[in-house]
C-alpha positions as CSV (number, residue, x, y, z in Angstrom):
1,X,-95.8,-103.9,28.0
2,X,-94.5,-102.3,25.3
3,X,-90.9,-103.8,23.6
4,X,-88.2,-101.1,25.3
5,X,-90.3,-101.1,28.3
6,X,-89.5,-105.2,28.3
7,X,-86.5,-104.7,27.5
8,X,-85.8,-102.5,30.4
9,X,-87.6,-104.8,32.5
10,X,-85.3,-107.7,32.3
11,X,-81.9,-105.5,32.3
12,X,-84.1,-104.8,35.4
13,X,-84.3,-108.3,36.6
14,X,-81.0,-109.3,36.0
15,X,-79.2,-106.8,37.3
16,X,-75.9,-107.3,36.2
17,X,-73.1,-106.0,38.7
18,X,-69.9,-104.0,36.6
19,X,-67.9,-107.2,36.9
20,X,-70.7,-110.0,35.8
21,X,-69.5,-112.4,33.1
22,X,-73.2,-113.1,30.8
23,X,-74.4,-115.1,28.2
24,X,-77.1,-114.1,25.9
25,X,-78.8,-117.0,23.7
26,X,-80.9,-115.7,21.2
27,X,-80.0,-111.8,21.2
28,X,-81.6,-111.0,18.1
29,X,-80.8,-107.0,17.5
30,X,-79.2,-106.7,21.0
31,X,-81.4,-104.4,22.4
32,X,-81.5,-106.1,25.8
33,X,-76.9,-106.8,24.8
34,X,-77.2,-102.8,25.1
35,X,-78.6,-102.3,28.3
36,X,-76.6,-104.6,29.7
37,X,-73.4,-103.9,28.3
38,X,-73.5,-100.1,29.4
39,X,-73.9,-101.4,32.9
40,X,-70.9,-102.9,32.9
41,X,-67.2,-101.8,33.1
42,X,-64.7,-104.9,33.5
43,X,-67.2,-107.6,33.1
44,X,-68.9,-108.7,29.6
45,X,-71.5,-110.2,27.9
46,X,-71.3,-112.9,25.1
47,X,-74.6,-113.3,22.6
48,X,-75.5,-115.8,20.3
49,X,-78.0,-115.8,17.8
50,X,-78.5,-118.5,14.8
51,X,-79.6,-115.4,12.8
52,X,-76.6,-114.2,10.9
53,X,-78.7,-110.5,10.1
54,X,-79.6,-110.4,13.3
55,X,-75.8,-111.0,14.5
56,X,-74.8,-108.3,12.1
57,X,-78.0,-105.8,13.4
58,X,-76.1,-106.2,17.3
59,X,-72.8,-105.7,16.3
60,X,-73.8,-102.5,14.5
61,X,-76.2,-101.7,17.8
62,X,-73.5,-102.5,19.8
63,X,-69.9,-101.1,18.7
64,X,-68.9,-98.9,21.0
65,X,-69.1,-101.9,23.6
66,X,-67.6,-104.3,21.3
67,X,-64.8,-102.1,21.1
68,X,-64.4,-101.8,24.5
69,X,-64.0,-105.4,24.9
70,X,-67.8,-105.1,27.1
71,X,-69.8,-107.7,24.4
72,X,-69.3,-109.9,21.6
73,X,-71.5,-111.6,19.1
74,X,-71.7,-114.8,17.5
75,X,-73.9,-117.0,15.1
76,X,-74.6,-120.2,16.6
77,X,-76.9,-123.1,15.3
78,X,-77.9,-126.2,17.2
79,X,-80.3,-128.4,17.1
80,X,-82.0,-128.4,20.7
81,X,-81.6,-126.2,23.8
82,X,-82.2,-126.4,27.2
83,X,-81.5,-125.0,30.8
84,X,-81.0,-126.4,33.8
85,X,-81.7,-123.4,36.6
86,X,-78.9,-123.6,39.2
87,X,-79.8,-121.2,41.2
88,X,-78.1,-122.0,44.3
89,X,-74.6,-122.1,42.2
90,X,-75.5,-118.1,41.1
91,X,-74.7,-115.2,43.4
C-alpha cells in the first residue's frame, strides 16, 4: 500500500462526521490532519507531534484549515504513551 493510499485508508476508517471533535498523536506532516480536516465543517481536529519540523511541515500543509478554526497543531514531548480502547464510550 502505497503512503497516500494509507493515508486515504484510515481517513477511510475513521470516518469523521462534520461535527467530530479528534485528536491526532503523532501527525508528523499532517497528511492524514488534511484529509480529515476537509471533511469537517464545525468539528476539529487537534495534532500533536514531539517533532517541532514536523509541527511546522502541518501547519504549512494545513493553513487554510487552521484558519478556519478546523485543526490545530502542537509540539508535545512525553515520556510514555498509551491507550486504553473504549470503544463502547465512542459513537
Amino acid at each position: 500500500m502505497e503512503r497516500n493510499e494509507r493515508f486515504t485508508w484510515a481517513a477511510d476508517i475513521i470516518a469523521p462526521k462534520p461535527a467530530s471533535v479528534l485528536l491526532g498523536i503523532g501527525c508528523g506532516a499532517g497528511l492524514l490532519a488534511e484529509l480529515i480536516a476537509g471533511k469537517l465543517s464545525t468539528g476539529s481536529i487537534m495534532c500533536v507531534d514531539q517533532s517541532a519540523s514536523m509541527i511546522r511541515m502541518a501547519v504549512q500543509r494545513n493553513k487554510i484549515y487552521v484558519l478556519l478554526h478546523r485543526a490545530s497543531f502542537g509540539k508535545f514531548s512525553a515520556s510514555a504513551a498509551f491507550c486504553i480502547i473504549a470503544k463502547p464510550l465512542l459513537p
